[in-house]
TIFIKOL-229921 format. One line per field, with one value per residue (C-alpha): residue in three letters; chain; x, y, z. Coordinates in Angstrom, 2 decimals. Layout:
! TIFIKOL-229921
code = [ALA, ...]
unit = [A, ...]
px = [X, ...]
py = [Y, ...]
pz = [Z, ...]
! end
This chain:
! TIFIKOL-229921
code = [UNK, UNK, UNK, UNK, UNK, UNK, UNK, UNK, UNK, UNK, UNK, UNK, UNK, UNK, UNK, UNK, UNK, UNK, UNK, UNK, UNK, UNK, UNK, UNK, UNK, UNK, UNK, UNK, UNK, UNK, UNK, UNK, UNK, UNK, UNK, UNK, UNK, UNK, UNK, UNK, UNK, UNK, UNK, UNK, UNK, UNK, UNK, UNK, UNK, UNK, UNK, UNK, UNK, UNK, UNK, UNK, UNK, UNK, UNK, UNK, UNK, UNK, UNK, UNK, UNK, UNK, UNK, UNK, UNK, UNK, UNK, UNK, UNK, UNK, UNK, UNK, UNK, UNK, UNK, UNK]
unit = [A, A, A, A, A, A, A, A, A, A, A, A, A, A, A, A, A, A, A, A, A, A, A, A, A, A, A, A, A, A, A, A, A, A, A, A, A, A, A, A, A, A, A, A, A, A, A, A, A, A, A, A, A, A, A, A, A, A, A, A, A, A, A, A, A, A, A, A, A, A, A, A, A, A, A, A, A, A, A, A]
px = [128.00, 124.97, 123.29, 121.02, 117.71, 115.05, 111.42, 111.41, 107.46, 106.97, 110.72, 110.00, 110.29, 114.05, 113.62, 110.71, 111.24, 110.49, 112.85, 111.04, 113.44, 112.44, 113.63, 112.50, 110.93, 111.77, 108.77, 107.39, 103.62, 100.81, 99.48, 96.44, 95.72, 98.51, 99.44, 103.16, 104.72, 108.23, 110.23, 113.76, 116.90, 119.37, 121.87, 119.47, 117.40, 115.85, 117.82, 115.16, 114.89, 116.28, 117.47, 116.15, 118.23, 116.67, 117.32, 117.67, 114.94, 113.02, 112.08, 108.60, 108.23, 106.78, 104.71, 103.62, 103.89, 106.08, 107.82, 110.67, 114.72, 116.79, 118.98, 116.34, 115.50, 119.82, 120.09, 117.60, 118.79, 122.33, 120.52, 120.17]
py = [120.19, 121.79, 122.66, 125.41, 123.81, 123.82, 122.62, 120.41, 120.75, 124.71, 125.93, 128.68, 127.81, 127.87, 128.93, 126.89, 123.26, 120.34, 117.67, 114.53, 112.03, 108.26, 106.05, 102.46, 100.07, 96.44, 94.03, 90.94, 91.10, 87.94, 87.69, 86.93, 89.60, 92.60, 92.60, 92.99, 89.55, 91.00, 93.83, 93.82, 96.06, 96.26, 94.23, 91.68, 90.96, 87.90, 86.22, 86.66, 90.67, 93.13, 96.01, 98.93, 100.92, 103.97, 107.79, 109.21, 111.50, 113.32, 117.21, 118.39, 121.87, 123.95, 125.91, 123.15, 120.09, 117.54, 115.02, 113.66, 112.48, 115.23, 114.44, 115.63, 119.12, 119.87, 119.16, 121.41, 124.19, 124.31, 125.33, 128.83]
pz = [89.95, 89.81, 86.05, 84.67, 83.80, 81.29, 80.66, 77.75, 77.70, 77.65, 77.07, 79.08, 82.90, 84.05, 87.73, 89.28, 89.86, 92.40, 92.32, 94.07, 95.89, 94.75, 97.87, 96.85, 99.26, 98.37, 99.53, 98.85, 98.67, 98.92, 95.44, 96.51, 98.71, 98.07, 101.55, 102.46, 103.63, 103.90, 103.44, 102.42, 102.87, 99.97, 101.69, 102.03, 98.93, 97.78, 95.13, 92.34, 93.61, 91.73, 92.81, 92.02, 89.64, 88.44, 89.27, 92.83, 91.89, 89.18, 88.34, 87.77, 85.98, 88.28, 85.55, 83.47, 85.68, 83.58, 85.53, 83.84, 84.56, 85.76, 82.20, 79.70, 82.15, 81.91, 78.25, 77.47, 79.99, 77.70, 74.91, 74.96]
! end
């Protein structure tokens, strides 16, 4: 459902926002050189991977530029 947002940062902005989609890429790199020795799917991750767990994606004010969760732009948007 969606929700009325606010910036946190300048209070002001409550109609210009990009929301950024995180999609995670689960790899195993060479220590030694950073290059990517395999990549996984999430059905198939290495037993000492974990999965990623954070947000879908994030909201950057489109005034002032704060990126932060989705949670703290909708928490501020109910206060009037």
């Amino acid at each position: 459902m969606p929700s009325p947002y606010r910036c946190p940062n300048c209070k002001t902005n409550r109609s210009r926002f990009n929301l950024i989609e995180q999609v995670p890429t689960s790899v195993k790199m060479d220590s030694q050189t950073g290059e990517v020795i395999e990549q996984y799917t999430q059905d198939n991750l290495d037993v000492l991977h974990v999965p990623y767990r954070g947000p879908a994606y994030k909201v950057q004010c489109g005034v002032c530029g704060l990126v932060e969760d989705e949670q703290m732009f909708i928490k501020h948007g109910e206060q009037r």
